[in-house]
VOGU-3710 file (C-alpha; in Angstrom, 3 decimals, decimal comma):
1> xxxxxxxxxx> 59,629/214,569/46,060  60,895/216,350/42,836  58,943/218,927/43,387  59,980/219,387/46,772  63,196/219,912/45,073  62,169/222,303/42,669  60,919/224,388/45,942  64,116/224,308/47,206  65,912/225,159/44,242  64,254/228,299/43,701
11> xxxxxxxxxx> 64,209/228,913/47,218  68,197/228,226/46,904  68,030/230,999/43,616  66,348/233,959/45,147  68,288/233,714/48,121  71,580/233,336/45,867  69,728/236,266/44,051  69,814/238,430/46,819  72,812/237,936/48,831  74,523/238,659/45,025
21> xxxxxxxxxx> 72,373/241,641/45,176  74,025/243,248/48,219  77,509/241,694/47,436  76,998/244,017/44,839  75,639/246,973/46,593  78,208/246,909/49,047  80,897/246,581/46,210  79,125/249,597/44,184  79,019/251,682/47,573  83,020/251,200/48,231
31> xxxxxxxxxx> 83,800/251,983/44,784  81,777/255,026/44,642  83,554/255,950/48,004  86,651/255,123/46,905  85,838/257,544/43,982  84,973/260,277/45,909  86,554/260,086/49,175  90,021/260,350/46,203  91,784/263,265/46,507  94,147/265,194/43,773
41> xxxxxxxxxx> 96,875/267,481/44,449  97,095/270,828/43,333  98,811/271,190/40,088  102,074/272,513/40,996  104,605/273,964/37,706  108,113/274,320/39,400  108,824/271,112/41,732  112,760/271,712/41,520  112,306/272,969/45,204  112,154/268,634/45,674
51> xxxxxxxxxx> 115,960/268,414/44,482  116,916/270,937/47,641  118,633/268,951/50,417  119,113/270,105/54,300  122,585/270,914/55,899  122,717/269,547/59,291  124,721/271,743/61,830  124,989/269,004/64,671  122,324/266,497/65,812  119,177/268,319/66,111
61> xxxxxxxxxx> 120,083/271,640/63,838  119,250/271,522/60,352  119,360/274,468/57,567  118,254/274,686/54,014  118,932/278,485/52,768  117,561/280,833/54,976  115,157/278,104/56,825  116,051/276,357/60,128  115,197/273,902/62,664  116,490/272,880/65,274
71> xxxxxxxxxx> 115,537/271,783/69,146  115,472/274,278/72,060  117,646/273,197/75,340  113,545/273,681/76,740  112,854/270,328/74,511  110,645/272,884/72,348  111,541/272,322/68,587  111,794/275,938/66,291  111,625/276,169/62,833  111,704/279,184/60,628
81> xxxxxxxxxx> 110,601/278,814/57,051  109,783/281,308/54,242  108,906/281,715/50,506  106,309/280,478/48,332  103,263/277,556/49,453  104,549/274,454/47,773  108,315/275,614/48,588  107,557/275,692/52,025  106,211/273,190/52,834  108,734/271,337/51,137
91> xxxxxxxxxx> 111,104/272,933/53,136  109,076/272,605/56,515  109,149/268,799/55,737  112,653/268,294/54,603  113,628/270,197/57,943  111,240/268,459/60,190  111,048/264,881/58,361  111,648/262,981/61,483  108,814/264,692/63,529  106,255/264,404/60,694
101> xxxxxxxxxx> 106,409/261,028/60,094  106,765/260,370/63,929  103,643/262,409/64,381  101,599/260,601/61,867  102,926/257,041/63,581  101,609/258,476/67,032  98,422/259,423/65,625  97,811/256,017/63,519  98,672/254,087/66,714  96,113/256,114/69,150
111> xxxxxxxxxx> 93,496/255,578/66,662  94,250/251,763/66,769  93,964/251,993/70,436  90,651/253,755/70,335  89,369/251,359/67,389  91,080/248,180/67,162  89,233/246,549/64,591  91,117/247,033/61,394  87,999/246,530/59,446  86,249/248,975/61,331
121> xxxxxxxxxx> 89,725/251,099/60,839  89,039/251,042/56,816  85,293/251,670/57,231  86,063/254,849/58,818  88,584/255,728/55,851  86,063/255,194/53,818  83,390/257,161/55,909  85,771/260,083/56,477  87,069/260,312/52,902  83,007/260,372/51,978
131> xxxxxxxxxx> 82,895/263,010/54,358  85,458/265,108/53,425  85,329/264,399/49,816  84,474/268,655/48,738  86,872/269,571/51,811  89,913/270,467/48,922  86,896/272,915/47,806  86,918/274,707/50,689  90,548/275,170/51,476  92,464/278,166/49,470
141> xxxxxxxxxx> 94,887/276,584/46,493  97,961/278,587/48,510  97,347/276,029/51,930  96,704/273,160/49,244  100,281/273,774/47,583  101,803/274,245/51,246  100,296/270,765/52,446  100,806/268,982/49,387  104,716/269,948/49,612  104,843/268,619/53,403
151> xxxxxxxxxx> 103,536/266,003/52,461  106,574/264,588/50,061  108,338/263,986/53,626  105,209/262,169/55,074  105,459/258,468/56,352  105,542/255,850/53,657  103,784/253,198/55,918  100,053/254,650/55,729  99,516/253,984/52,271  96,115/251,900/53,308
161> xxxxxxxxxx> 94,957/255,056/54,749  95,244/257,260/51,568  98,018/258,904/49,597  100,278/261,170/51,299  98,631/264,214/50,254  95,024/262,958/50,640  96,264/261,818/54,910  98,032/265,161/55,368  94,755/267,470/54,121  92,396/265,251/56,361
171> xxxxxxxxxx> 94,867/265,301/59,717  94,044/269,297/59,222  90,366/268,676/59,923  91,079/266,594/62,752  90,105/268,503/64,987  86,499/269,369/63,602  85,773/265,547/63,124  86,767/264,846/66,680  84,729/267,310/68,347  81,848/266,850/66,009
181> xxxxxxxxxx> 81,234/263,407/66,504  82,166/262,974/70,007  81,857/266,491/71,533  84,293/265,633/74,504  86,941/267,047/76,524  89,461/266,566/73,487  89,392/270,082/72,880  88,297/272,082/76,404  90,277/275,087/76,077  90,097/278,244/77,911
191> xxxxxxxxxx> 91,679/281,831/76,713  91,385/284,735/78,171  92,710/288,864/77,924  93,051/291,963/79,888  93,736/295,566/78,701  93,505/299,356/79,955  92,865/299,200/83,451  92,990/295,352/84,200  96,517/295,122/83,155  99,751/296,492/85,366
201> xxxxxxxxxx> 101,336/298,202/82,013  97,873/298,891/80,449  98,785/297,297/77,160  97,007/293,694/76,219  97,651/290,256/77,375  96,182/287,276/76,306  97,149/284,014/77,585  95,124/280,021/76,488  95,424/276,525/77,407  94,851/274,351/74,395
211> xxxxxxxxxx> 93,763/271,227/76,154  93,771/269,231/72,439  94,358/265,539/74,080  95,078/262,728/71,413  97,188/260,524/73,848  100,687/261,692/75,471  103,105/260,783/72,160  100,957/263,502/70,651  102,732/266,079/72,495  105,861/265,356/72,875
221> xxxxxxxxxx> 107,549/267,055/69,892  105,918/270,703/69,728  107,057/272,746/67,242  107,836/276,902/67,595  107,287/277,855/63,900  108,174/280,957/62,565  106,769/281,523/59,048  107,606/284,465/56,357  105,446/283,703/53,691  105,600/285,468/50,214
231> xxxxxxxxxx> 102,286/287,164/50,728  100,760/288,314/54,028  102,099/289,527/57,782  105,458/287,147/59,072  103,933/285,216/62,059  104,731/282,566/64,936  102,713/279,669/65,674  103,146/276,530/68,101  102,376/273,472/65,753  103,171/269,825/65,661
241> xxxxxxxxxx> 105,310/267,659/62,760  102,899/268,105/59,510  100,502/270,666/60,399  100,252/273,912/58,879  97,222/275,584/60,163  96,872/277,251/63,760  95,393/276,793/66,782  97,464/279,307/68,819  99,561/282,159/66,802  101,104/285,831/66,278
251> xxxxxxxxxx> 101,647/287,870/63,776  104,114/290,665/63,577  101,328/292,942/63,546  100,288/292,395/66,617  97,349/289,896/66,148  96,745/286,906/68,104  94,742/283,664/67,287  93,432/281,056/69,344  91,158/278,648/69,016  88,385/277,025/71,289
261> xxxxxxxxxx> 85,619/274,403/70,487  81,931/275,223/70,672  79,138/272,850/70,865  78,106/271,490/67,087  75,938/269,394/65,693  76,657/266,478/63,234  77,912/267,854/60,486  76,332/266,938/56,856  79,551/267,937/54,738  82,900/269,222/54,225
271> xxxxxxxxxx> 84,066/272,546/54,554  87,193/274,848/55,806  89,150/273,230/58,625  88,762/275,892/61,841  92,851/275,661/61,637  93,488/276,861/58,207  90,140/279,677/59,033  92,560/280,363/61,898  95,740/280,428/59,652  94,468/282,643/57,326
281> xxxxxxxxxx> 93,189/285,046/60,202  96,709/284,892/61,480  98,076/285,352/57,701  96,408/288,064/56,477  94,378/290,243/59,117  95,808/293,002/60,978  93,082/294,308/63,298  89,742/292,304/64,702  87,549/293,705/61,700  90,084/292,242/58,994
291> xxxxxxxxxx> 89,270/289,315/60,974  86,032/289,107/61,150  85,784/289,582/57,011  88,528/286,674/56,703  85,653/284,380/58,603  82,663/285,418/57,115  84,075/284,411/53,717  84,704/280,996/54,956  82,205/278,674/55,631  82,921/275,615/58,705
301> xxxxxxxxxx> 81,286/272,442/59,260  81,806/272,999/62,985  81,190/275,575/65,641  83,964/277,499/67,116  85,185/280,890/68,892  88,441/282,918/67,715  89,533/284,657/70,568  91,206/287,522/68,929  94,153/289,836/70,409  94,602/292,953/68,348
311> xxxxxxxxxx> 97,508/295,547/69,228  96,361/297,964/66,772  92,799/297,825/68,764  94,616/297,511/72,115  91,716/294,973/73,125  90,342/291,410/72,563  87,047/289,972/71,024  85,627/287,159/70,001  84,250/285,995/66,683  81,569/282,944/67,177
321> xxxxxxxxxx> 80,940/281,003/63,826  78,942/277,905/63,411  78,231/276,612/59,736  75,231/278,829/59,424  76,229/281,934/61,555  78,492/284,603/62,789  78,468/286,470/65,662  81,443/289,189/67,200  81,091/289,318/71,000  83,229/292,425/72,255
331> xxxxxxxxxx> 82,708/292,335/76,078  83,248/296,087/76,112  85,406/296,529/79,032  88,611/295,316/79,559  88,844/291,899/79,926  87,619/289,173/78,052  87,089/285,199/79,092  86,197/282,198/76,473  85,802/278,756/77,695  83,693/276,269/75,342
341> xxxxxxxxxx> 80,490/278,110/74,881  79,152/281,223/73,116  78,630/284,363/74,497  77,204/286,764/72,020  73,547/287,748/72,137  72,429/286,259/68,911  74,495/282,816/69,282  74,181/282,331/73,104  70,594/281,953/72,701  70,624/278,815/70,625
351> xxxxxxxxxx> 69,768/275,634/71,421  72,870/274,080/71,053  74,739/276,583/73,401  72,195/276,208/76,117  72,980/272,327/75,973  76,587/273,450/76,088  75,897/275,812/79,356  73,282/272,931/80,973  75,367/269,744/80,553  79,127/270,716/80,241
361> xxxxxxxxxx> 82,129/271,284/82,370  82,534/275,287/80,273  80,576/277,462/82,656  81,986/276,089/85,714  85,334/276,676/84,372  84,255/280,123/83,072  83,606/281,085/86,603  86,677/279,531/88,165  88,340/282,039/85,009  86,525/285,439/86,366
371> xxxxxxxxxx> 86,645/284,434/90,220  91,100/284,386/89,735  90,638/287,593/87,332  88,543/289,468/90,019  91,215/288,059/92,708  94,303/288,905/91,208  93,978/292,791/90,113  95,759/294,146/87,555  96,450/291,389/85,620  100,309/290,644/84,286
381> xxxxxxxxxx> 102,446/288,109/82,562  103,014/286,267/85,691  99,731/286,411/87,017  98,410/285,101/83,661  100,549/282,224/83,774  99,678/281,489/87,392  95,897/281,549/86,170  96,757/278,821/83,163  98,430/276,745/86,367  95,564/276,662/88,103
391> xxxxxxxxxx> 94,019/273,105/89,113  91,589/274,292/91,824  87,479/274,293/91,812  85,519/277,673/92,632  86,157/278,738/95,764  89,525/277,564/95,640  87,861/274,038/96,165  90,186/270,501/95,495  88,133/268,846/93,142  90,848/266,166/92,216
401> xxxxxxxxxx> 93,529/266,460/90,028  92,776/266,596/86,077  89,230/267,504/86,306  87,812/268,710/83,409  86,556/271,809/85,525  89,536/272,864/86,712  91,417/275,506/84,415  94,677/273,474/84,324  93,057/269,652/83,315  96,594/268,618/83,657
411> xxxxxxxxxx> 96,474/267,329/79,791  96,994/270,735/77,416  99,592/270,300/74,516  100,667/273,724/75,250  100,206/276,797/76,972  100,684/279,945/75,388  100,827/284,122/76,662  100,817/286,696/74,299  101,776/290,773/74,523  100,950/291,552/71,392
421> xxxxxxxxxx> 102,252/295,655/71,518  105,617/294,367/72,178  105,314/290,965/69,957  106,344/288,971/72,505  105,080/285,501/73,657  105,632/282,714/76,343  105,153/278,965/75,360  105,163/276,170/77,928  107,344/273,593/78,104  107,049/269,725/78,764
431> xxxxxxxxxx> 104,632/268,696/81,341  101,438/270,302/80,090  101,628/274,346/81,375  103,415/273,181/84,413  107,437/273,286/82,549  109,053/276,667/81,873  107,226/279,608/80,015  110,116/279,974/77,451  109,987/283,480/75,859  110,311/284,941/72,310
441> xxxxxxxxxx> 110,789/288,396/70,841  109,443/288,564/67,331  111,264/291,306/66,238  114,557/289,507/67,059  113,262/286,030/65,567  112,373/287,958/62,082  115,656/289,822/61,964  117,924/286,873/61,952  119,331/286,175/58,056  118,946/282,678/58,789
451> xxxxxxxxxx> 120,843/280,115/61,413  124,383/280,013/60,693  125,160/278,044/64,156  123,046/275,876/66,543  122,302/278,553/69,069  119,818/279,359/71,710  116,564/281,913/70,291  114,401/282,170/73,203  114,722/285,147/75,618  116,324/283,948/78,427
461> xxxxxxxxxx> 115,956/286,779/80,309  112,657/286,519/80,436  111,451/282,819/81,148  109,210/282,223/83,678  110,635/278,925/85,865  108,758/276,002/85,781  105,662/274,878/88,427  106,654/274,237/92,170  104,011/271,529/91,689  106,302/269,389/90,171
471> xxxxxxxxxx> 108,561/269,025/92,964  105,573/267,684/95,520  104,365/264,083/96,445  101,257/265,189/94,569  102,265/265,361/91,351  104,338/262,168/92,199  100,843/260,339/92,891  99,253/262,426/89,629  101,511/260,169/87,555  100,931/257,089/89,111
481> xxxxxxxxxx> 97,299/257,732/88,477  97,735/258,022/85,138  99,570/255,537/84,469  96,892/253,108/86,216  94,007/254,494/84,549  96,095/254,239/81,213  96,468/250,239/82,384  92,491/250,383/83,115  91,579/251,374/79,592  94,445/248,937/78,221
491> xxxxxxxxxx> 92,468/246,433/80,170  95,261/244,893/82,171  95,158/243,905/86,023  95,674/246,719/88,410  95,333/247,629/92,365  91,908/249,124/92,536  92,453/251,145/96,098  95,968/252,258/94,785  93,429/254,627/91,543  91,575/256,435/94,290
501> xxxxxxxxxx> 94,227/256,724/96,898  96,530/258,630/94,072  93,772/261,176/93,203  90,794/261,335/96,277  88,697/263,864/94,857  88,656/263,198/91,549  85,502/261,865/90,617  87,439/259,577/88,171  88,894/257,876/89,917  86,026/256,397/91,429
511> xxxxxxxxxx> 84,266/255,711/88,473  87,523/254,117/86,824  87,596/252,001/89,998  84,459/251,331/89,657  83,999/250,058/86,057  87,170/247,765/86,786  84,990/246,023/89,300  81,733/245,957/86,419  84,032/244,603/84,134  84,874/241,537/86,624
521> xxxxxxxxxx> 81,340/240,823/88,091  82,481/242,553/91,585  78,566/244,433/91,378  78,457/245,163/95,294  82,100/246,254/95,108  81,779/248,553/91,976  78,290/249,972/93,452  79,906/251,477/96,226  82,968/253,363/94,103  80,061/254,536/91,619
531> xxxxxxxxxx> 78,781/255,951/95,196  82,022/258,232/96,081  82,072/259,461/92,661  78,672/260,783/93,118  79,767/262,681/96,231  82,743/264,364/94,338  82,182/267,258/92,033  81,603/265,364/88,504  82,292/267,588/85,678  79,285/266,729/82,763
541> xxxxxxxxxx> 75,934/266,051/83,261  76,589/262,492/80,617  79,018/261,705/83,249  76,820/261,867/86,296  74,403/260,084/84,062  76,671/257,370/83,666  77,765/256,946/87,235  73,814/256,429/87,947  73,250/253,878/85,463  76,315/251,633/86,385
551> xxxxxxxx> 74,322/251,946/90,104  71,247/251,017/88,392  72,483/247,797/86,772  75,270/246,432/90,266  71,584/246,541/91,846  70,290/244,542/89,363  72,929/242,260/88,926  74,580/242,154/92,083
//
């Protein structure tokens, strides 16, 4: 008997032994990510900019020395700021306090909805913070001083995420992480430009859809920014509370930006954020060679195409980068398309691209892009927007409403036409592309000595009026669709005919309908929505996959 005991003792020991053993490895491995995944500011000398304080002019018009901000009768916020990194982005978040920290609450609360666990939640800190623990490296100390001066105005209720500085610097790489992990229709974006002969005046116009979805709060507060900086070209950039890199931009030379995401791999480390690559294209370069040096020198941790407008060149091209190469696809002609895939010989041909082209919604939408182009002529301002508006399938097909296909997915935070000659752009309004275009002229923006009155800056004589859509029973239904598959994904009880009735050929619908029914047991029921969908045009190849499974298992189950 005793020395059953003994057995069981030092059974009871080298168990105790080894769940100490990964007590302690799991302790060592969040320390040592704690460690790393920290963070520092860049050491800034003169922080009296901190003492400055805002004037307000009435309830949505602020000023602090030459800067501004203030919101547009469009519901488009514009801010001007100038001077040196840390002192503006002090300035950019003493003006703008409100819409940073509501930002940061709207993106904190989407990624609770996406991953409720709050354990989970502080794994992923963790995880990301690993990640991008060399990002700091990567990023140039000016855009460091910029974000760590924002982010003095940043929420104070994140602490559990990180300090302000360390939450501000990863939001920038946002972008990369989501499309690297997940490679979905977050960021499906389209761009496109005509010159020479394919435009009505001859001179270039570019025009984009950055379909950047991160839940409808996301976009409600867009900001118009207007930057001087100490060094570099003054340029305009549509942004959002706390970010200071670009996704769609102008400077007053005449060169455009956007942005649109290629296939990648998972990533093994940090590097650059594609926004502040873009923001220092938009900074610093003048012509499309100045910015193709800008992003050779910078190396990315994701793949991407810069779809760049250059009035100096009077054309467009594109510069591919993934983290290993660099391509420049010039079309040579005069028109140029991007959707979500490369183009270039050298890039094209990868592996990665061909999975892109084979199992994604981009080359449908591509051809949608060049079928309106060929259609339309001589392209202009008004045609361009029309093209951004568009929600039909090739051959003018109705392939439901939203479809990731479509050119106009019916979830972009913002729409945006350049004419880069006459440094003038067009930004949509509130819904998606389908509000008014509201107009700027640069020239007129940059002369103002800052904003002694709340007054109106767009160029009213030039908006372009908002989408007849709005006013039919369609886009009625649209939003009643959304709002039920929004109730689907929250899990709560809906009316399963009323999803498909709103939106018919939308092969979404179906399949939302139909997972409801899973969910429930209702195998038969759900078997014969997964069926529709299969009939409607489905934009990925993972999606059809999925609808075929879900049949798989109702006729097992059912």
């Amino acid at each position: 008997m005793a020395k059953k005991k003994s057995i069981w003792r030092r059974i009871g020991r080298i168990l105790l032994y080894i769940v100490g053993f990964f007590v302690l490895l799991f302790a060592g491995l969040f320390i040592y990510l704690w460690s790393v995944a920290r963070m520092q500011p860049p050491a800034v000398a003169d922080q009296s900019s901190l003492q400055w304080q805002r004037k307000q002019l009435d309830s949505s018009a602020y000023t602090l020395g030459n800067n501004w901000f203030r919101k547009s009768k469009s519901g488009l916020y514009e801010m001007y700021v100038e001077g040196k990194p840390f002192e503006r982005g002090v300035v950019y978040g003493k003006l703008a306090e409100e819409l940073v920290q509501r930002q940061e609450d709207h993106f904190v609360e989407q990624i609770g909805k996406m991953i409720p666990s709050r354990s989970y939640q502080h794994f992923l800190k963790y995880l990301i913070g690993w990640f991008n623990r060399n990002m700091d490296k990567h990023v140039p100390e000016e855009y460091k001083e910029e974000i760590y001066g924002v982010s003095f105005s940043a929420s104070p209720n994140y602490g559990f995420i990180g300090t302000n500085y360390q939450r501000i610097m990863n939001y920038h790489a946002a972008h990369d992480i989501g499309h690297a992990l997940q490679n979905l229709a977050l960021v499906g974006c389209t761009s496109f430009g005509t010159w020479n002969d394919r435009s009505e005046d001859s001179s270039l116009i570019i025009g984009r859809n950055f379909d950047f979805y991160v839940g409808d709060k996301f976009a409600e507060d867009k900001i118009v920014a207007f930057y001087r900086p100490e060094q570099g070209h003054p340029f305009m950039m549509v942004t959002w509370g706390g970010f200071t890199g670009v996704v769609s931009g102008m400077n007053m030379k005449g060169l455009t930006v956007t942005i649109n995401a290629a296939k990648s791999e998972l990533p093994s480390g940090s590097a650059t954020p594609v926004s502040l690559v873009a923001r220092e294209i938009l900074q610093y370069a003048g012509n499309i060679q100045e910015a193709y040096a800008i992003a050779a020198r910078r190396k990315m941790f994701v793949s991407e195409s810069f779809l760049i407008g250059s009035a100096a060149d009077n054309r467009a091209a594109i510069i591919e980068k993934t983290p290993d190469s660099l391509a420049l696809y010039d079309p040579r002609g005069n028109e140029i398309s991007c959707a979500n895939h490369f183009q270039s010989q050298s890039l094209g041909a990868s592996e990665a691209n061909r999975e892109q082209l084979a199992g994604s919604a981009s080359p449908y939408r591509y051809k949608r892009l060049q079928e309106l182009l060929a259609r339309n002529g001589k392209n202009s301002v008004a045609k361009t927007v029309s093209i951004l508006r568009d929600q039909r399938g090739l051959n003018d097909a109705d392939i439901g409403m939203g479809n990731e296909k479509a050119l106009n997915q019916l979830i972009a935070h913002h729409a945006i036409v350049f004419k880069p000659k006459e440094l003038k752009v067009w930004i949509s309004a509130a819904p998606w592309q389908l509000g008014e275009f509201v107009a700027y002229d640069l020239n007129k923006v940059f002369a103002m000595k800052g904003l002694s009155s709340d007054h109106e800056i767009c160029d009213s004589s030039t908006i372009i009026p908002r989408d007849s859509f709005l006013l039919t029973d369609n886009y009625r239904k649209f939003t009643d669709f959304r709002r039920l598959k929004l109730a689907v994904m929250d899990g709560e009880e809906i009316d399963v005919k009323r999803i498909t009735a709103d939106n018919p050929n939308y092969y979404h619908a179906w399949v939302l309908a139909g997972d409801y029914l899973f969910k429930r047991k209702q195998f038969s029921e759900a078997k014969q929505y997964y069926q529709q969908a299969l009939t409607k045009e489905i934009a990925t190849v993972p999606e059809k996959e999925h609808i075929l499974r879900q049949i798989e298992q109702c006729n097992k189950l059912k």
